[in-house]
C-alpha positions in Angstrom: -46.5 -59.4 20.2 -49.1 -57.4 22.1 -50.3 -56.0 25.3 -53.4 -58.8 26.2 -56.1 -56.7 28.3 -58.4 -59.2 30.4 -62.3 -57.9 31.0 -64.5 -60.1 33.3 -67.8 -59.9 30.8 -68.0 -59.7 26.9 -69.7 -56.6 27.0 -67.1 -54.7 29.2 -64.4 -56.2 26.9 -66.2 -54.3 23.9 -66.7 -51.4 26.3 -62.9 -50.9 27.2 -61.9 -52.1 23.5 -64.1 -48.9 21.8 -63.0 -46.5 24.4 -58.9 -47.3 24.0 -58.3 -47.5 20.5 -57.1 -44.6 18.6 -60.2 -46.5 15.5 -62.2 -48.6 15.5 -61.3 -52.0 16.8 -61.6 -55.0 15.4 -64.0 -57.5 16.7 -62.7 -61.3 16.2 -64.6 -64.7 17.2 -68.3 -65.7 17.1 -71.2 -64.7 19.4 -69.9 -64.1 22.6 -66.5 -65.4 22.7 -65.3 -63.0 20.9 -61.8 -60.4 21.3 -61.1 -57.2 20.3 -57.5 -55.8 18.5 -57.1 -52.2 18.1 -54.2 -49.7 18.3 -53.5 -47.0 21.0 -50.2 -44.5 20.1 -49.3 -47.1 17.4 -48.9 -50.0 20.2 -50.8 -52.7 19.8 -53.7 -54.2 22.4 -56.0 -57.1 22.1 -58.9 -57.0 24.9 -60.4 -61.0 25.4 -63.4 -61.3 28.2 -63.4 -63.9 30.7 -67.1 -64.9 31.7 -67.1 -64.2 35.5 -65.0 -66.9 37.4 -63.0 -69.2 35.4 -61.9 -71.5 38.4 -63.1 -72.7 41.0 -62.2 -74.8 44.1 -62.5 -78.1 44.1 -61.5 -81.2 46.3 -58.5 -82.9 45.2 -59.5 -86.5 45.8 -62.6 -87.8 45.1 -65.3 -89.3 48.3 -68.0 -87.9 50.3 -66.9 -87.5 53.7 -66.5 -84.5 56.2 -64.6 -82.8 57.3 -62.2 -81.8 53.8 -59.7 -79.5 53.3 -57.8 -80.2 50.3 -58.8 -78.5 47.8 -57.1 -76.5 44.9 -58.2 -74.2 41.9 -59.0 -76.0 38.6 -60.8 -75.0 36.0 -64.6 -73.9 36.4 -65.7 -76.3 33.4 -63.8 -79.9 35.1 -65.1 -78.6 38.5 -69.1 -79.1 37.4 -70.8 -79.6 34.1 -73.3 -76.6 35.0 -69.9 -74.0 33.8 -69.4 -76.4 30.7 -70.1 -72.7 28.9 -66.8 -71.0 30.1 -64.7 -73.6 28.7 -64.7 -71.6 25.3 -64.0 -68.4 27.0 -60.7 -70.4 29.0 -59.6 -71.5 25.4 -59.9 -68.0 23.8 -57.7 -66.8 26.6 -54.9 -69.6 26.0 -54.5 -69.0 22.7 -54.1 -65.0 22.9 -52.0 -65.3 25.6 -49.5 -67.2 23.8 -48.4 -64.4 22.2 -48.5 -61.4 24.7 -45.8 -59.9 26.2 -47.5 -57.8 28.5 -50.7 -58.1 30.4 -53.4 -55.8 32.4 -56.0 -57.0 34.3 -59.6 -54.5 33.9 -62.0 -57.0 36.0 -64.1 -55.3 38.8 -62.2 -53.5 41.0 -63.6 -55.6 44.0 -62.4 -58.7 45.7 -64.0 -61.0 43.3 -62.6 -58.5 40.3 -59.1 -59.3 42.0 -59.9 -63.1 42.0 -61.2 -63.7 38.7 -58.4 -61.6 36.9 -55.0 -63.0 39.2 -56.4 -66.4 38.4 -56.3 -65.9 35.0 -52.7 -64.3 35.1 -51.3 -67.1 37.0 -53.0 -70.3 35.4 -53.7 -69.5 31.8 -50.6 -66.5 31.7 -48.5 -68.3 33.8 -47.3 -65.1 35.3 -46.9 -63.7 38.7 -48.0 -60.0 38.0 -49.8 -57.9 35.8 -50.6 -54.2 35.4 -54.2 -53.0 37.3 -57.0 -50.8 35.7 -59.1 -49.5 38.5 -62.6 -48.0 37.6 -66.1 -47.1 39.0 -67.5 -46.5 35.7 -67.6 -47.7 32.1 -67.9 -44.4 30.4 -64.5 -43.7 27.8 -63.5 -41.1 30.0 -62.8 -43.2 32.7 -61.7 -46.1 31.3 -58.8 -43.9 29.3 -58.1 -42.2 32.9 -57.7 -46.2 34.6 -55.7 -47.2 31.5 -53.2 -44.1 31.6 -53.0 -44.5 35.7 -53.0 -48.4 35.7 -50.7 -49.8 39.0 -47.9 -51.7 37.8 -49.0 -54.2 40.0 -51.5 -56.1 41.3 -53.6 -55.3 44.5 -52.1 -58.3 46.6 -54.1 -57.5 49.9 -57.4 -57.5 47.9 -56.5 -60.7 45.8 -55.6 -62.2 49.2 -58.7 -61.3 50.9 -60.8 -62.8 48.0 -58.7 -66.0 47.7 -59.2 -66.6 52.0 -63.4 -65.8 51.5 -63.5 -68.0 48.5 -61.3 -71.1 51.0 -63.5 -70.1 53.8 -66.7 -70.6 51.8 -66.0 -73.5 50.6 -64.7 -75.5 53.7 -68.2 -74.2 55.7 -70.6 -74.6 52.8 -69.5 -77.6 51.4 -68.7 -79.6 54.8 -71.5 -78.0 56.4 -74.0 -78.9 53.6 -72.2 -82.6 52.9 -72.9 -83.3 56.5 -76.4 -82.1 56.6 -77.2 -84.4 53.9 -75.1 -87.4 54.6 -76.8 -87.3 58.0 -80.6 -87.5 56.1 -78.7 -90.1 53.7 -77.6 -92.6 56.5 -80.6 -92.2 58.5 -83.6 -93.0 56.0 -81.6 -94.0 52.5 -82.9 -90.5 51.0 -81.1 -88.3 49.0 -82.1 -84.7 49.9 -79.5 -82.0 49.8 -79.7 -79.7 52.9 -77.3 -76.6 52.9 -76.0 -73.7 55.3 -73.0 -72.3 55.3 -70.7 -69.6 56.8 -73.2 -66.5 56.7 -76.0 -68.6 55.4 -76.4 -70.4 58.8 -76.5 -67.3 60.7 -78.9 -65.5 58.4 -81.4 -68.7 58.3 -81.1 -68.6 62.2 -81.6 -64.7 62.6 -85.3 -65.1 60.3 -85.9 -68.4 62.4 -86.2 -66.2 65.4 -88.5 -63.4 64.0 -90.6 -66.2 62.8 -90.9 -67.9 66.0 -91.9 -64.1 67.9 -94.4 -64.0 64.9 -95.8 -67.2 65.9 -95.7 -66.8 69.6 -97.2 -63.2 69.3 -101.0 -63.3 71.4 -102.8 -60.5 70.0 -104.6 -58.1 73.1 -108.0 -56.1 72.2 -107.7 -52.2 72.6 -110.2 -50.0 71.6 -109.7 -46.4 69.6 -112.2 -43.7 69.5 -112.4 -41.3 66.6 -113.8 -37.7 66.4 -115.7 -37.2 63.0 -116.0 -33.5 62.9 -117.3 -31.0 60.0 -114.9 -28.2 58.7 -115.9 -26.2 55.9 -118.1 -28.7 54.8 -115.6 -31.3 54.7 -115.3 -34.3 57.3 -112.0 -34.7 59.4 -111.2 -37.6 61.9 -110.2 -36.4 65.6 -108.4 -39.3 67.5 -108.5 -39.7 71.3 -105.6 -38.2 72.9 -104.8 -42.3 74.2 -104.2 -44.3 70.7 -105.1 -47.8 72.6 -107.7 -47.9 75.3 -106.9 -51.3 76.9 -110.1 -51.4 79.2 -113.9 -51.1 77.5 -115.6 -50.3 80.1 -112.9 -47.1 79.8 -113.5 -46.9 76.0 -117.2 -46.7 77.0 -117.5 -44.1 79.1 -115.5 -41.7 76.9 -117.8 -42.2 74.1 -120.7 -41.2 76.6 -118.9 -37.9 77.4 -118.1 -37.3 74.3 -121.3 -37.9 72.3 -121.9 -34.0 72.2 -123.3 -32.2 69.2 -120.0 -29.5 69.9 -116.6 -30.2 70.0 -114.6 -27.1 71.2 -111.3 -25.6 70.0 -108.7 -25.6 73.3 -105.2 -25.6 71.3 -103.5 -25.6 68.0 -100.1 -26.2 68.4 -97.6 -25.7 64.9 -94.5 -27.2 64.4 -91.9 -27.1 61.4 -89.3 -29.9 61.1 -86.4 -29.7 58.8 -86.0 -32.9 56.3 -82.6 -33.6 55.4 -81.9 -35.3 51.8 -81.1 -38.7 51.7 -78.0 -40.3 51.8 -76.4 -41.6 48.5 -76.9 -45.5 47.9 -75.0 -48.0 48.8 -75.4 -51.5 47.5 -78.2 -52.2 50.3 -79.5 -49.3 49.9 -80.0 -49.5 46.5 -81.2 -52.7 46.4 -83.9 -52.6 49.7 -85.1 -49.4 47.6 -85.6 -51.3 44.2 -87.6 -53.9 45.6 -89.6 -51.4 48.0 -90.7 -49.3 44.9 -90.4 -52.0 42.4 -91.1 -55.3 43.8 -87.8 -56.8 42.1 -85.6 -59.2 44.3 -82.4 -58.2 45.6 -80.7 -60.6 43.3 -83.0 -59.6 40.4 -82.0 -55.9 40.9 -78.2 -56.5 41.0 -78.5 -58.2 37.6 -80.4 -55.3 36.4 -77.8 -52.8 37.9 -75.4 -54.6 36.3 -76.8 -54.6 33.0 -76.4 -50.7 33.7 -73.1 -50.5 34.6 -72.1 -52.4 31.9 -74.0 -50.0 29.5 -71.7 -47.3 31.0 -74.9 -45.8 32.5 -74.1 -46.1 36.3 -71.1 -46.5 38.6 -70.2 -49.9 40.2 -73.3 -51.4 42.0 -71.4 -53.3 44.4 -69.9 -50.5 47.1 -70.2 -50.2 51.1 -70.1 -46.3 50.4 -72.6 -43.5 51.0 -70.6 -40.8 49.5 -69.7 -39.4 46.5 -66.3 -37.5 45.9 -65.5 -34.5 44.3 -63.3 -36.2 42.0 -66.5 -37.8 39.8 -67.1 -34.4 38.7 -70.6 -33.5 39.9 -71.2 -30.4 37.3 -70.4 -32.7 34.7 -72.8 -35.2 35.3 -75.3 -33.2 35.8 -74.8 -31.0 32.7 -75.2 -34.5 30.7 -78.5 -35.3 32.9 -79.7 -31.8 31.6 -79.6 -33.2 28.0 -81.9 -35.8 29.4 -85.7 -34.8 28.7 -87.3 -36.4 31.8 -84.3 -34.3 33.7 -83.9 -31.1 32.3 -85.8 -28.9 34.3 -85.0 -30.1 37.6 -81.3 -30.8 36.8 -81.0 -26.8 35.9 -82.3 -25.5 38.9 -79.3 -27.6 40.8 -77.1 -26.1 38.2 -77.8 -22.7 38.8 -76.7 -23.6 42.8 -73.9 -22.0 43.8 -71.9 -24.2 45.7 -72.6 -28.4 44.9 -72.5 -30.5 48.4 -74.0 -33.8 48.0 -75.5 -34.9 51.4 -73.8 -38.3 52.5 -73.2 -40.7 54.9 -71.0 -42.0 57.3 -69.8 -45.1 55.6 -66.9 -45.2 53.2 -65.7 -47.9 50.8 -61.9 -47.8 50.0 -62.3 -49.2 46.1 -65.5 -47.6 44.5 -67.7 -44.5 45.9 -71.6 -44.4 46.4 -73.9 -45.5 43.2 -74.2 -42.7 40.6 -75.8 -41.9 37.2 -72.7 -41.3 34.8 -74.8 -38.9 32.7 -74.7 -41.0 29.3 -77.8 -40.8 27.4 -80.0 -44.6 27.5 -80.5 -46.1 23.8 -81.8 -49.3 24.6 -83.2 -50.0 27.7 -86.0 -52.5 28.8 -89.1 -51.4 31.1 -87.2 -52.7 34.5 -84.3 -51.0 33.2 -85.9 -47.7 33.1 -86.9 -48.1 36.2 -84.1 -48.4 38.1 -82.3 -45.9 36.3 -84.7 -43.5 36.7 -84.6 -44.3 40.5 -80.7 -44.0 40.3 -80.3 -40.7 39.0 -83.6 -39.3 40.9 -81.6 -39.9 44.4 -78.3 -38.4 43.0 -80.1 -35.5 42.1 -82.0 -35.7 45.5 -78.6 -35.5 47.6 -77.4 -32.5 46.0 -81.0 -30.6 47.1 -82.3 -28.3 49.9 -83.4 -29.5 52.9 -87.6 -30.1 52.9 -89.7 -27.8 55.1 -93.0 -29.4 56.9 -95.4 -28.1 59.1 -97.9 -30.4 61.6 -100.5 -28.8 63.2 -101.9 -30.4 66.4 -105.5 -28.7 67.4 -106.6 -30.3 70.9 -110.4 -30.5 71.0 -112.6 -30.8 74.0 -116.0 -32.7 73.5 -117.9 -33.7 77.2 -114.5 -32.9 79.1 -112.6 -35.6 76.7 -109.7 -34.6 74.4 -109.1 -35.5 70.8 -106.5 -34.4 68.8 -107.3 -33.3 65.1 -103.7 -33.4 62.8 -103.2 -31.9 59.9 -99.4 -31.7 57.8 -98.6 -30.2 54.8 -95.1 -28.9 52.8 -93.9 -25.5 53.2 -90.5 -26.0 51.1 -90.3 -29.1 49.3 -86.7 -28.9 48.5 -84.8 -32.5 47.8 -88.6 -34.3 47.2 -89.3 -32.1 44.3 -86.2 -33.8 42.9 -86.8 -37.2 43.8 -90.3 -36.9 42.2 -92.5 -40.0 42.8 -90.0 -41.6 45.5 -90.8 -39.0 48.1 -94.4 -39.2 48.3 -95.3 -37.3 51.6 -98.6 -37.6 53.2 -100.6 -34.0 53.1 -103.6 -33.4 55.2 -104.3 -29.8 55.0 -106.7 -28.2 57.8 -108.9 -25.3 56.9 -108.3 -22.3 59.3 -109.7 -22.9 62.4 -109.2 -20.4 65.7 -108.9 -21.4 69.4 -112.4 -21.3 70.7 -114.0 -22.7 67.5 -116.8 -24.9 68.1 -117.0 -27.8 65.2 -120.2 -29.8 64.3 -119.5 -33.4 65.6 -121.5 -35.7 62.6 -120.4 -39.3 64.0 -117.9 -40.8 66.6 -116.9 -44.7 66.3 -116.0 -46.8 68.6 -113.3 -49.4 66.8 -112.4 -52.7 68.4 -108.7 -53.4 67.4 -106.0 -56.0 68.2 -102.1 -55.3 68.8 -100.2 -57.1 65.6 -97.0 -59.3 65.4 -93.6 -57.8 64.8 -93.9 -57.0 60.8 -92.2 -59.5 58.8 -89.3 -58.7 57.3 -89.5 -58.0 53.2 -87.0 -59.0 50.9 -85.4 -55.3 51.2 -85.2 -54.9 54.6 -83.9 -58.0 55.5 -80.4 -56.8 54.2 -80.5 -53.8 55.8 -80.7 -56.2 59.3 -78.1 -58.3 57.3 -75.9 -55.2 57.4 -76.5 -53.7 60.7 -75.6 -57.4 62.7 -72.1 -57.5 60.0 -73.8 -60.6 58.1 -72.3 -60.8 54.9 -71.1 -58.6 52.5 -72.2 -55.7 50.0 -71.4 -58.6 47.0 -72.8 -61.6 48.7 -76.2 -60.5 51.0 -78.4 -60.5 47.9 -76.8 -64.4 46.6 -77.3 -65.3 50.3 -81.1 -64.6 50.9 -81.6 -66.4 47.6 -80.1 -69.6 48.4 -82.0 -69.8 51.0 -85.1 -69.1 49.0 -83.5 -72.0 46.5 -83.3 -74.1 49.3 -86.8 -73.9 50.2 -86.3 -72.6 53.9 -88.1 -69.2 53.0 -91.1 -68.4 51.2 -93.3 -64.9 50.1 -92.1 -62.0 49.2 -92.9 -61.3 53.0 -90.2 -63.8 54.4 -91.9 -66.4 55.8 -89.8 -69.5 57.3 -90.7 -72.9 56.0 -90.8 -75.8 58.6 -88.2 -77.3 56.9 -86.1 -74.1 57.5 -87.3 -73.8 60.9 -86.1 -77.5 61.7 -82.6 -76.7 60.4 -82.3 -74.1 62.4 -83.2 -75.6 65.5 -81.5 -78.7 65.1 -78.3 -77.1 64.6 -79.0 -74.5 67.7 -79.5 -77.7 69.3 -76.4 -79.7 68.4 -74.1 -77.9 66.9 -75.1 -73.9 68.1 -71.8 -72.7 66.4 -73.3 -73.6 63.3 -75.6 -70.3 63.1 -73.4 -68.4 64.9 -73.6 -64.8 64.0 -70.5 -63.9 66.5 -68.5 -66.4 64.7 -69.1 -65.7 61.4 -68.9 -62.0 62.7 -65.0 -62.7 63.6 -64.2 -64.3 60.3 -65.7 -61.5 58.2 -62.8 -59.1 60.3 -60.2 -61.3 60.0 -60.5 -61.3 56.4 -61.3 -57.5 56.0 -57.7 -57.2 58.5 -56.3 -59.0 55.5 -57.3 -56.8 53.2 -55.8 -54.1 54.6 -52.6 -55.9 54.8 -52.7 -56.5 59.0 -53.2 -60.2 58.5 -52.2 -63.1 57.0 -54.2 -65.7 54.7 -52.9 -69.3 56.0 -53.1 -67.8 59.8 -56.9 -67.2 59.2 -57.4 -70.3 57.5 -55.6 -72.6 59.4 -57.4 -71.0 62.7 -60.8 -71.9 60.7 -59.6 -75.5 60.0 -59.5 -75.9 63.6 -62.7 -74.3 64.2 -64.4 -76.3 61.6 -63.2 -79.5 62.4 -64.6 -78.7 65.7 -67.8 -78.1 64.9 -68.0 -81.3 62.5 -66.5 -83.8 65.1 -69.6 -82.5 67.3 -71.8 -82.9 64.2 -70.4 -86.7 63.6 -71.1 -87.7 67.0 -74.7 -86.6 67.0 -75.1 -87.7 63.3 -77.9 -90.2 63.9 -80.0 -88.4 65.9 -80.0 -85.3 64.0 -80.3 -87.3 60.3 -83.3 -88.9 62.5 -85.0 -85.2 63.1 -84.0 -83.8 59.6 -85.7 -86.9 57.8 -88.5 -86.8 59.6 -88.9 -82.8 59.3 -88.2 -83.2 55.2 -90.6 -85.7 54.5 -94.0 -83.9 56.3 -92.6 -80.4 54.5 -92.5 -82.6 51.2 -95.9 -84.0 51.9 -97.0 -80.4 53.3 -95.9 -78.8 49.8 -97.3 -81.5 47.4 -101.5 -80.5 48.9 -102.0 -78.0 45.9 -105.9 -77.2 47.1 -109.1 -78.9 46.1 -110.1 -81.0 43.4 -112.6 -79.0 40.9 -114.6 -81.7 39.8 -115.1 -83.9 42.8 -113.8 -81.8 46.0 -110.9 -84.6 46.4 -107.2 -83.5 47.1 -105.0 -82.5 44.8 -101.4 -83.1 44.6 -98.1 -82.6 43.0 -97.4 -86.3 41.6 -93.7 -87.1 39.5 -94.3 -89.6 36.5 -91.3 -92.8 37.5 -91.2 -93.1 33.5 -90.9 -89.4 32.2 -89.8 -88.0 35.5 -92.4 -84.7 35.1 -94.7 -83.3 37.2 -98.3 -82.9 37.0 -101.4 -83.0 39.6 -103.5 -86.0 40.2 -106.7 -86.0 42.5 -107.1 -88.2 46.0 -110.0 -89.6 44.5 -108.5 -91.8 41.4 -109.4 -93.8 39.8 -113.5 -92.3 40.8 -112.0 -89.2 39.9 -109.5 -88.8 37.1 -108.8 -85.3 36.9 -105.1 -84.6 36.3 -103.0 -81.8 35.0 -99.1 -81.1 33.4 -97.0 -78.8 35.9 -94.1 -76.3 35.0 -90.6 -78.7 34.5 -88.9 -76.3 36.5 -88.9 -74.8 39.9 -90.7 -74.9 43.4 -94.3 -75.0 43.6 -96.1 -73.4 46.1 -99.8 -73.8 47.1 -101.5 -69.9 47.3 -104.4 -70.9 48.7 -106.5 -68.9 46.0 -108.8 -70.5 43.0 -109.0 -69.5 39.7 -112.1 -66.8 39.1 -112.3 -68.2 35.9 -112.4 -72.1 36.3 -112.2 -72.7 39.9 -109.1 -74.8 39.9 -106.1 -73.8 42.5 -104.0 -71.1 41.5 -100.3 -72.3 42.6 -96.8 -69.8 42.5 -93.4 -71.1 40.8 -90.3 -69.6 41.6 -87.4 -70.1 39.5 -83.6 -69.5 40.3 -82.7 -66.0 39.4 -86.3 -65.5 37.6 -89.1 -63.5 39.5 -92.0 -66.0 40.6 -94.9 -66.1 38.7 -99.0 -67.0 39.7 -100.9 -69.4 37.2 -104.1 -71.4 36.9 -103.4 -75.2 36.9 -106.0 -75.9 34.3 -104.2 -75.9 30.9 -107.6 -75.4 29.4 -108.5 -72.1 31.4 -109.5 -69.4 29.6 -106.3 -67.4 31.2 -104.5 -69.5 29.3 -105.7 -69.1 25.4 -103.1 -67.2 24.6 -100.0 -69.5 26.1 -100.1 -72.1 23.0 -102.1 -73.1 20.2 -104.7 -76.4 20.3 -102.7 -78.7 18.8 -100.0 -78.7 21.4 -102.9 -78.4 23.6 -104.2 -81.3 22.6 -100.7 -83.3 22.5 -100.2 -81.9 25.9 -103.3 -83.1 27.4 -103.6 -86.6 26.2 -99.8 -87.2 27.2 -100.9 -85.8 30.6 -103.3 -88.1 31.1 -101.2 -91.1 30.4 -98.5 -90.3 32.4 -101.3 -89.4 35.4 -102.8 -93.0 35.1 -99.5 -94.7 34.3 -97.9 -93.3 37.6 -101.2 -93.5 39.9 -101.5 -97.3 39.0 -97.8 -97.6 39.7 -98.3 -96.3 43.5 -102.0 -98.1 43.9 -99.3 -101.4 43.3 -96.9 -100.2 45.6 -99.8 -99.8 48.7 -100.8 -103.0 47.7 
């Protein structure tokens, strides 16, 4: 008999197997499902890794109707063939638990953590309890100090509150989405699958109306006058003391007072302002930061931070907090960063400090504090990897820094009785930026000294003829920062969120833009059923299951009180079924027919687009003109294709975007022969490719000329 220790990855299994055992443990089962026996004060322990979630929720009886609420936990590899891969990992599990007389759950210490680990103690370990490691880290010292102070009990509120999210995402995403596409399906005999959800709906709704202010937006002409002016031989721009002259005629007449061959001196005015460090990150943050600097998606980035925590390298990724306690043991961590060559110098001048306050912010997590470097050394990293790190540990060190010192200087200059303003700003102290290195690039324009009463040689002044712009459009990091200030999901779901809807074709760019399709979801459901995309509903829920995790609510009472609310919503939907299935089809099929124009044909100027072989079922491009013009080419099996607007400067043809689930999207040349393509495959393929291309293009294209006919 032995003490059966449950991880939620293979990698943290290893991780907490090498830091517990008194030697070296041993490592059992092949590739990844694997398990790990050691000894710890001559007990012993056998640590087996789950693989995320092994059950899900699924409906107990089979049909396709609306609205369902019957549904139980079974597991993840019965629910859908897509988590046939866990059903080893389940089966490893069975067996060692057969023999353990004592179990501890070391899953995330989050609500999804509690989920995946009581599930596995009450299904597969059939018991009702187990002990609870509780970690931020994965470094040995941590996971001794969890193992030695492990609860003798499971968190019940938090395993609560994660069983009532998982029920409550279900019964809105999966009635919600069933509907949607039933309502397509009765309407025009289409199968399309259309989804929102809970937070989803809201989110969609939220970027719906940015879009539509973007749209509506009517630019106005101003005009802006600028000084140039010779100091010390260099050139320096002097604005007009208005930035937007709305009138011309005004704009005008200032540059006819102004155009003087002096401008003179009348102020300089110097200000210092104090630059506090930044707060420590929190999972949005973090993530709005990553793709700012980096360009990475949100949900790209939390796979990448991930792969970090796992290595022991940082603290848990997912976390509402913007502090970091005592108790992680700054001095420590920094003494290990000093070992770090890219590090040292600036990590010893916070060492020498004599008292260590991190600056932080208001916002406090009860289960893991603000992201952190841990101080172990990288061996393997890849280039992303080191990336993020690096931008990990450059804001830790940043928060434990001196406040940055910068001066603006203001000079006021007269030219024909007109004012300009001349601005200079440069860094007194740097502080906190020195430590955050290439993330705190600061803008310095540094004047040459100049008096009050100083005439300056005027060498040109330009009129400019401007236009006000739309709001900016939200990027894919600070959308979650809007997520997070209107209380729209969750540290651990906002980045999942943004890219279902990505998935689900209702957003494109890395600057969100809102398909039509995703604009006619929206309003449809405004229009029918507002609740739908309700942000104060959703809003509610989200409390009432945070009051459960805190132990002031009950599970059933929430989700009974949602059962109500959602059949509700879905009698509404029922009744207006037709009409909406009417809108949605119609909406579907020009976005389908929108998407499919790739850009013009390279050989005869004809319109090319995406065509799907009825035989082989893959894509490839065909031209408007066939059978005249029989210029075709193979697309990417996977993914949604997307038009850019651009040709190739090598061949000419359209340059189109793919964007894969979880993957970052990538730009290519539709011509497999383009030179930007040598390198993909060799000409034997090529050849293979091409002449089965070109069958499948004239089998399908004869097959639709029959069809018109």
């Amino acid at each position: 008999m032995y003490t059966l220790i449950i991880a939620e990855k293979p990698s943290a299994a290893q991780k907490i197997a090498e830091s517990l055992a008194d030697k070296k443990p041993v490592k059992h089962g092949e590739r990844n499902v694997v398990w790990f026996e050691f000894e710890r004060d001559k007990k012993p322990f056998v640590v087996v890794p789950a693989v995320g979630h092994l059950f899900s929720l699924k409906q107990k009886e089979k049909g396709w109707t609306y609205p369902r609420f019957d549904v139980h936990w079974i597991p993840s590899f019965e629910a859908r063939k897509s988590s046939e891969f866990s059903r080893k990992y389940f089966e490893n599990i069975v067996k060692l638990a057969k023999d353990a007389d004592d179990f501890i759950v070391a899953t995330d210490y989050d609500t999804e953590g509690a989920v995946i680990g009581f599930n596995i103690i009450r299904f597969i370990c059939k018991r009702n309890n187990a002990k609870r490691m509780k970690f931020s880290t994965m470094t040995k010292e941590d996971l001794v100090k969890a193992f030695i102070n492990a609860s003798k009990t499971l968190d019940k509120n938090l395993i609560e509150s994660g069983l009532t999210r998982h029920y409550l995402d279900w019964y809105w995403g999966i009635n919600l989405t069933r509907a949607l596409t039933l309502a397509i399906k009765n309407a025009s005999q289409r199968f399309k699958i259309l989804s929102t959800g809970r937070v989803q709906g809201p989110v969609l709704h939220m970027l719906v109306q940015h879009e539509k202010k973007i749209k509506a937006f009517k630019p106005k002409p101003f005009w802006q006058i600028l000084l140039k002016v010779e100091i010390g031989k260099k050139i320096f721009d002097a604005e007009y003391e208005k930035d937007k002259i709305w009138d011309k005629a005004k704009a005008e007449s200032v540059m006819k007072k102004a155009k003087k061959k002096k401008a003179v001196v009348k102020k300089i005015e110097k200000r210092v302002q104090t630059q506090k460090p930044p707060k420590p990150y929190n999972t949005t943050s973090f993530l709005s930061d990553v793709y700012r600097y980096f360009g990475y998606s949100p949900q790209q980035a939390l796979n990448i931070a991930e792969s970090l925590y796992q290595a022991g390298l940082i603290s848990y990724p997912r976390t509402a907090s913007e502090k970091l306690p005592a108790s992680i043991g700054y001095k420590k961590i920094l003494s290990k960063l000093a070992k770090q060559k890219n590090y040292e110098k600036d990590v010893k001048s916070l060492l020498e400090k004599k008292d260590l306050k991190p600056t932080e912010g208001k916002r406090n997590d009860p289960a893991h504090p603000a992201i952190f470097p841990t101080g172990e050394k990288p061996k393997r990293l890849g280039n992303k990897q080191k990336a993020v790190y690096d931008l990990v540990v450059r804001r830790f060190l940043a928060v434990f820094g001196d406040p940055a010192k910068r001066e603006s200087i203001k000079v006021v200059l007269d030219s024909g009785g007109e004012k300009f303003f001349l601005k200079g700003k440069k860094t007194i102290e740097p502080g906190w930026t020195a430590l955050y290195g290439r993330y705190s690039k600061r803008d310095e324009i540094i004047l040459p000294d100049i008096k009050k009463g100083d005439e300056l040689n005027i060498k040109k002044i330009e009129q400019l003829e401007k236009e006000t712009q739309p709001p900016q459009r939200f990027s894919q990091g600070s959308v979650l920062k809007e997520m997070e200030k209107r209380g729209l999901g969750t540290k651990a779901t906002r980045a999942q969120i943004l890219q279902t809807l990505y998935n689900r074709n209702y957003l494109i760019g890395k600057s969100i833009t809102v398909t039509d399709l995703g604009i006619s979801v929206s309003d449809i459901l405004e229009k029918n059923v507002p609740e739908v995309i309700s942000e104060k509903l959703t809003r509610y829920f989200e409390k009432e299951t945070e009051k459960i995790e805190l132990g002031k609510e009950k599970r059933e009472k929430v989700l009974e009180e949602a059962r109500k609310t959602l059949t509700k919503i879905l009698k509404k939907f029922k009744e207006k079924e037709a009409k909406i299935g009417k809108e949605l089809t119609k909406s579907v099929i020009e976005t389908q027919e929108k998407q499919a124009i790739l850009g013009k044909c390279p050989k005869c100027g004809g319109i090319l687009k995406v065509h799907k072989s009825w035989r082989t079922k893959k894509r490839f491009v065909g031209c408007s003109n066939y059978p005249k013009c029989k210029y075709g080419q193979p697309l990417p099996k996977e993914g949604i294709i997307e038009a850019t607007g651009k040709v190739c400067p090598e061949c000419g043809s359209p340059i189109i975007q793919i964007r894969r689930v979880g993957k970052r999207p990538f730009r290519m040349c539709i011509d497999i022969n383009c030179p930007t393509k040598k390198d993909w495959r060799d000409d034997k393929l090529l050849a293979k490719v091409q002449a089965k291309s070109k069958a499948e293009s004239k089998k399908a294209k004869k097959l639709e000329k029959n069809k018109e006919k």
